[in-house]
Every structure is written in structure tokens, then in C-alpha cells.
Backbone atoms as SQL, in Angstrom:
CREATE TABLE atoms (id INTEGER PRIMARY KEY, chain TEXT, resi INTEGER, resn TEXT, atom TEXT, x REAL, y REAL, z REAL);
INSERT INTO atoms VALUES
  (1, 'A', 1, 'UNK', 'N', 70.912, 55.878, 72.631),
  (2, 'A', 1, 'UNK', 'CA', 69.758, 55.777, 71.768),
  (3, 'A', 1, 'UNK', 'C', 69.573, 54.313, 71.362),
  (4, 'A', 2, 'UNK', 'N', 68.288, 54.031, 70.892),
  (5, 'A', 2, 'UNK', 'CA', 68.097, 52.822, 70.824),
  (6, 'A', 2, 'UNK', 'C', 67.355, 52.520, 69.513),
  (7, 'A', 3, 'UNK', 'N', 67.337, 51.699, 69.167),
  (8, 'A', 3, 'UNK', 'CA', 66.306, 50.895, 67.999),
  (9, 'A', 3, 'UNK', 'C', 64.802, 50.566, 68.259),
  (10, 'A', 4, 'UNK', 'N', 64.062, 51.397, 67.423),
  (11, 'A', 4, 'UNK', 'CA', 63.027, 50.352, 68.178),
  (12, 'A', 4, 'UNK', 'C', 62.016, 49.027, 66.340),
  (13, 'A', 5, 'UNK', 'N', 62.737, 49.842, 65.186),
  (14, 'A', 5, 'UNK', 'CA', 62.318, 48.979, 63.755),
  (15, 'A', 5, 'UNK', 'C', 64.136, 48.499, 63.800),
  (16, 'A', 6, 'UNK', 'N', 63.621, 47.128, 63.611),
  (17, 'A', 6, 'UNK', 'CA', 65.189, 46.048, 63.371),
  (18, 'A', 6, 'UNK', 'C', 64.826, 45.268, 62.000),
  (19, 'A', 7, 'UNK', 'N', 65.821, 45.248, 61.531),
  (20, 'A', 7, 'UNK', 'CA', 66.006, 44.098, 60.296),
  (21, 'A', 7, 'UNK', 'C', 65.279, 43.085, 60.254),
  (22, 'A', 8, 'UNK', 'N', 64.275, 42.356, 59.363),
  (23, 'A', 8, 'UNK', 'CA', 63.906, 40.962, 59.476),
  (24, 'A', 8, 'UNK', 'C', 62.411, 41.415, 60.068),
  (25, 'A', 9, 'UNK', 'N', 62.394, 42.029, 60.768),
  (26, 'A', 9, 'UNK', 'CA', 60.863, 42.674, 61.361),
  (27, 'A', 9, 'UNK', 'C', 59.503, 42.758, 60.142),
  (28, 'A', 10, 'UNK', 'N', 58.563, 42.374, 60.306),
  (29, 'A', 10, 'UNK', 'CA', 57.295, 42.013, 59.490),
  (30, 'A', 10, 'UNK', 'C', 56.080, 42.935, 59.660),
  (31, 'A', 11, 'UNK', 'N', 56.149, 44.219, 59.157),
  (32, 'A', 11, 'UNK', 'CA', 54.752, 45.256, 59.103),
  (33, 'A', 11, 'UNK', 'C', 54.284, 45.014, 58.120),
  (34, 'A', 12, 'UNK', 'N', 53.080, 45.902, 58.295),
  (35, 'A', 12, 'UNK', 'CA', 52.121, 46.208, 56.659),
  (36, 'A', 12, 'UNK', 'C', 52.434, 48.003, 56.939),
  (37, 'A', 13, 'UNK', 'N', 52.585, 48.426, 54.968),
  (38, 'A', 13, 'UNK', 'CA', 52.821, 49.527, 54.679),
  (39, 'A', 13, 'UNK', 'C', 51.548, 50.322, 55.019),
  (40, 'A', 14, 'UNK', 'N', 51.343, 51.482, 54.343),
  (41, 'A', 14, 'UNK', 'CA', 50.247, 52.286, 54.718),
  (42, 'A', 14, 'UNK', 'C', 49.024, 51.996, 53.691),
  (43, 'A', 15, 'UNK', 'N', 49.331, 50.889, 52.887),
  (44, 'A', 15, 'UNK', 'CA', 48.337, 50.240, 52.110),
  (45, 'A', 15, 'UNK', 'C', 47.977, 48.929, 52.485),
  (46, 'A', 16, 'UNK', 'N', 47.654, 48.800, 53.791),
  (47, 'A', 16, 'UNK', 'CA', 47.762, 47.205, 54.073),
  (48, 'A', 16, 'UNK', 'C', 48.613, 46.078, 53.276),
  (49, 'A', 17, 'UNK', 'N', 49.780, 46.644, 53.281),
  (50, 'A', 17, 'UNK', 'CA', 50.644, 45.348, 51.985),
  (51, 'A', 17, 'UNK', 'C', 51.559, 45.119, 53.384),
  (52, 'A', 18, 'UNK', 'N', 52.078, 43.462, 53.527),
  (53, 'A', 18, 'UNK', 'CA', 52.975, 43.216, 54.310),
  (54, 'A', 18, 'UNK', 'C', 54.870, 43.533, 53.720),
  (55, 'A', 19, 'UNK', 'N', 55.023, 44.101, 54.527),
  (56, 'A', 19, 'UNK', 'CA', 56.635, 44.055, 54.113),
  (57, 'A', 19, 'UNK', 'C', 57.611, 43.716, 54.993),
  (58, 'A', 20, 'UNK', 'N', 58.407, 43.645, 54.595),
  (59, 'A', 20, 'UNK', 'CA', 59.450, 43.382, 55.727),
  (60, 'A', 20, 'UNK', 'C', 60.629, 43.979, 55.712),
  (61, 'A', 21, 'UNK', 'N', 61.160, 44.786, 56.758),
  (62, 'A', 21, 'UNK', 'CA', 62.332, 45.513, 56.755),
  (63, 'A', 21, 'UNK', 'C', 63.527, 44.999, 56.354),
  (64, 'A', 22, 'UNK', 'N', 64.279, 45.633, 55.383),
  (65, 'A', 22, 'UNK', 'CA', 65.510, 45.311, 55.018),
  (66, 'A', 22, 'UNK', 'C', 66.708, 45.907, 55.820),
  (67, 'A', 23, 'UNK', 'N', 66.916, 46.990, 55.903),
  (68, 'A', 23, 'UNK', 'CA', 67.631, 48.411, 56.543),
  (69, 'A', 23, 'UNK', 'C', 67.319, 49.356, 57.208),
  (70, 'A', 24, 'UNK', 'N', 68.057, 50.157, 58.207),
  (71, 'A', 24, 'UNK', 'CA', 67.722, 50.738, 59.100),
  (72, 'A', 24, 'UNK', 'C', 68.677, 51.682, 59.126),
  (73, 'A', 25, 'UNK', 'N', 68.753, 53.034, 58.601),
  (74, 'A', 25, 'UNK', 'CA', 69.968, 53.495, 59.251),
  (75, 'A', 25, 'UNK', 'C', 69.103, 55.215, 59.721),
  (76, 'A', 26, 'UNK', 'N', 69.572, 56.007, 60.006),
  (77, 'A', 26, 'UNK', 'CA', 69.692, 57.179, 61.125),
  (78, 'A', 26, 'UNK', 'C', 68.585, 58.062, 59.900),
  (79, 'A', 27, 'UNK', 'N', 68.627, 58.210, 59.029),
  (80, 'A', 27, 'UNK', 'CA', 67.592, 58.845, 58.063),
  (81, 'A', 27, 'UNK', 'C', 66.405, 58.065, 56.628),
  (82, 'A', 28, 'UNK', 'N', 66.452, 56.870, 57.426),
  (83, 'A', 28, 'UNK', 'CA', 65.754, 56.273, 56.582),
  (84, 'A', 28, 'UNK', 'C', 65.386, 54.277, 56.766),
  (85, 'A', 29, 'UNK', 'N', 64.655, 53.944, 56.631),
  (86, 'A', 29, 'UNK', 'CA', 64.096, 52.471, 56.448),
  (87, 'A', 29, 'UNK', 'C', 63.920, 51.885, 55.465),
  (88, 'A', 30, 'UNK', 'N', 64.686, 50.987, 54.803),
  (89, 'A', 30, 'UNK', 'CA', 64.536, 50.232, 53.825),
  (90, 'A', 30, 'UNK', 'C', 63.426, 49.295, 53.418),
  (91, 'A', 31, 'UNK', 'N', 62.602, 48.860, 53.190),
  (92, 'A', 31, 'UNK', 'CA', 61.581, 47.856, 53.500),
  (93, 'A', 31, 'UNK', 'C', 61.647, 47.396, 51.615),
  (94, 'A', 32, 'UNK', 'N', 61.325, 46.440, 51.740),
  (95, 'A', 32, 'UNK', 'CA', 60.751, 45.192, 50.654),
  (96, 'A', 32, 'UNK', 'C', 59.889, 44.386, 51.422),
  (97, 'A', 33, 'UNK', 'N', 58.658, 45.005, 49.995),
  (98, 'A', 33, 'UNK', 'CA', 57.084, 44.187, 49.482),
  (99, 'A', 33, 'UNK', 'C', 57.240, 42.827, 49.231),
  (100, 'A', 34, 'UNK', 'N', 55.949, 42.332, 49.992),
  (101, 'A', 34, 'UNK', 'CA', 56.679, 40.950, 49.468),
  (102, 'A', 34, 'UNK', 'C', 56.139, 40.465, 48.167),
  (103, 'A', 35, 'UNK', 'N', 55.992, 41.198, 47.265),
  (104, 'A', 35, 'UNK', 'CA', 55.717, 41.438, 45.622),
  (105, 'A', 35, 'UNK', 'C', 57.425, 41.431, 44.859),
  (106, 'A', 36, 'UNK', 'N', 58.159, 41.369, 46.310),
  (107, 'A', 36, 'UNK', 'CA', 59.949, 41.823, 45.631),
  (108, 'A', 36, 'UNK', 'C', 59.939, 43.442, 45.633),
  (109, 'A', 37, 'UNK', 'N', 59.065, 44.687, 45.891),
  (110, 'A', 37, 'UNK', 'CA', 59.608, 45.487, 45.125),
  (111, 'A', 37, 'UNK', 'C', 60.228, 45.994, 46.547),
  (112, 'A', 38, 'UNK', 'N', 61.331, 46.796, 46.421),
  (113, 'A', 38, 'UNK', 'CA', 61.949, 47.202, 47.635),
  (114, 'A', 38, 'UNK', 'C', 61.636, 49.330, 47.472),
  (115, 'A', 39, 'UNK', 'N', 61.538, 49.553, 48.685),
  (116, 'A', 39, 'UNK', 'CA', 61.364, 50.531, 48.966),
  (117, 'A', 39, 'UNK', 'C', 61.939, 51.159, 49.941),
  (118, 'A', 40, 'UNK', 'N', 61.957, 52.846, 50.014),
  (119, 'A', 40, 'UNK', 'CA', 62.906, 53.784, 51.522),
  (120, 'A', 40, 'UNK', 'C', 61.812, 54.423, 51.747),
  (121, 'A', 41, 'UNK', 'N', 62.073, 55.173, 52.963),
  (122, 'A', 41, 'UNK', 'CA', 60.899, 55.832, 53.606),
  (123, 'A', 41, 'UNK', 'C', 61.695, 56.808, 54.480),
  (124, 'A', 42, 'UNK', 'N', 61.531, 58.077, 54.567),
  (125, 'A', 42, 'UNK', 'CA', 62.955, 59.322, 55.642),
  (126, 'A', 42, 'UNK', 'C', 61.851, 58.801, 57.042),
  (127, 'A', 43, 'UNK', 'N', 63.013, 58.532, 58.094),
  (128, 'A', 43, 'UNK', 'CA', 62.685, 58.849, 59.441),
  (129, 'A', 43, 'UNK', 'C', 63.317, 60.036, 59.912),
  (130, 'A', 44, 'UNK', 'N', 63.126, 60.281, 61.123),
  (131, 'A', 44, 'UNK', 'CA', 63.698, 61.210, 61.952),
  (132, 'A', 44, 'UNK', 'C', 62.683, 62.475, 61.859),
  (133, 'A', 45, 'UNK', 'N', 63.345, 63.901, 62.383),
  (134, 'A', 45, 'UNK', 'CA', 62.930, 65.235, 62.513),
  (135, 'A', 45, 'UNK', 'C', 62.625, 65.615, 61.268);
């Protein structure tokens, strides 16, 4: 299995706000706003 969101990586949330990924692990994505506020989000099934 592979990665395809990595650390350091630069999206916009589902509100056009840019963030940038902090963490990545098997049930979830870490991301921080670049307002500072940090946020999770569940991936998977």
C-alpha cells in the first residue's frame, strides 16, 4: 500500500482555506490552517 497525502503537502480545505498537512496515519489526516488552527479529518472505509 502506498501514500498518496504526505506531510508538508499544501491543499485548500472544503472552504477554500489553504492548509497544509501535518500527519498522516491509517484513520485520519492531520492538517493545520494557515490561521494556526490545526485540525483531523477520518480517512479510510
Amino acid at each position: 500500500m502506498f501514500v498518496l497525502i504526505q506531510r508538508g503537502q499544501s491543499f485548500v480545505d472544503a472552504n477554500n482555506y489553504p492548509v497544509e498537512i501535518c500527519k498522516v496515519t491509517l484513520t485520519q489526516v492531520i492538517y493545520r490552517r494557515l490561521d494556526g488552527r490545526t485540525r483531523a479529518t477520518s480517512i479510510g472505509a
